[in-house]
C-alpha positions in Angstrom: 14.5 -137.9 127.4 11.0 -138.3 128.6 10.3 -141.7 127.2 13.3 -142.7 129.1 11.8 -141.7 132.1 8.2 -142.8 131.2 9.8 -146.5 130.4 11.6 -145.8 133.8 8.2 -145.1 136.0 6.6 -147.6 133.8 9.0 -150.3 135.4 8.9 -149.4 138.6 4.7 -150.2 138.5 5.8 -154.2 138.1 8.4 -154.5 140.5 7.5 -157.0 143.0 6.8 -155.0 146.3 7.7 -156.3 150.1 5.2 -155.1 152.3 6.1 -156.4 155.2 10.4 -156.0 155.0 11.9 -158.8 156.8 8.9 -161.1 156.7 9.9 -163.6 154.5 13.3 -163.9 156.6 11.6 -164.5 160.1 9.6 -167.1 158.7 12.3 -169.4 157.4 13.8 -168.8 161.2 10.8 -170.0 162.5 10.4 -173.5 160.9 10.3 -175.9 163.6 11.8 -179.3 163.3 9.0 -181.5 165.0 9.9 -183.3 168.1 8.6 -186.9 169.7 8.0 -186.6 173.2 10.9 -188.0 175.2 10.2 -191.7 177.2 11.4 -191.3 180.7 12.6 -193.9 182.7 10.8 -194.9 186.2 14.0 -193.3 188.0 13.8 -189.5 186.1 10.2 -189.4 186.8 11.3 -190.7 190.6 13.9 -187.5 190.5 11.0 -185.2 189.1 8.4 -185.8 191.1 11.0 -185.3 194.3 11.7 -181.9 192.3 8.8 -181.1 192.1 7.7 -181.2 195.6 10.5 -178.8 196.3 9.6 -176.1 194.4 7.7 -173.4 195.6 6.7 -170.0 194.9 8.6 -167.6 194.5 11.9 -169.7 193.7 13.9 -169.6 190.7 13.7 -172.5 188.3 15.0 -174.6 185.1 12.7 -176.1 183.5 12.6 -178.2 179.9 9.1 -179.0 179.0 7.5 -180.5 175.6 5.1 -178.1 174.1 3.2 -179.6 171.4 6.2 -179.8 168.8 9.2 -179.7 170.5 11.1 -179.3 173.5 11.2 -175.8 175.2 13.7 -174.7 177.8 12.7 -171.3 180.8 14.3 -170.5 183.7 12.2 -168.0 186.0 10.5 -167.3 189.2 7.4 -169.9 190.0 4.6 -167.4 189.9 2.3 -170.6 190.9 2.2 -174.4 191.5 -0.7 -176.3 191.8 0.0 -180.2 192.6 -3.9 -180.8 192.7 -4.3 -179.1 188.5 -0.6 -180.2 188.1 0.1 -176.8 186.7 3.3 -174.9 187.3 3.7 -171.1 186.3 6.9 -169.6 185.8 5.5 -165.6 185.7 3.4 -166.0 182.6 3.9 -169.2 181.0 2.0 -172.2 182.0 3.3 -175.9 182.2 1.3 -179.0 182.8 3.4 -181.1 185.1 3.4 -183.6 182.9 5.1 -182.2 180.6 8.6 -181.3 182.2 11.3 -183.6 181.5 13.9 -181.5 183.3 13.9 -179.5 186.4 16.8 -177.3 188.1 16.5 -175.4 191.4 18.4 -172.6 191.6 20.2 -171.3 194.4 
């Protein structure tokens, strides 16, 4: 009976251990298919720029941007715009202006 259990502690030693539970799972969720930027035409940059000058702070906002790999999607309250650094701020996150390739005002 003990050999049993010595061969059964033994074992146990070379199992493969998971340290981090769930890790290997959020990974594979997080592989990003990468994304070429989007060519606008001269009329959506006409109807984002006009957009644009509309928003100020404190409004609530759509707004699909490209962010290095791929397109991103946040609707929140403008925390900041800046025409001048061309940065808009929806309450943390940052956008360069010339980035957006989608804007809705919300009512």
């Amino acid at each position: 009976m003990d050999l049993v259990r010595k061969k059964q502690n033994r074992a146990q030693i070379f199992q493969s251990f998971d340290s981090l539970k769930g890790f290997k799972e959020m990974i594979q969720e997080c592989e990003v298919e990468i994304v070429s930027p989007r060519i606008l035409s001269q009329d959506d940059y006409e109807i984002l720029g006009e957009r644009v000058h509309q928003i100020q702070k404190g409004m609530m906002v759509t707004i699909e941007y490209y962010d290095r790999i791929n397109y991103k999607r946040i609707t929140g309250v403008v925390s900041k715009i800046n025409l001048d650094t061309q940065i808009l701020q929806i309450v943390k996150t940052k956008i360069n202006l010339k980035q957006i390739s989608y804007i809705q005002l919300e009512e």
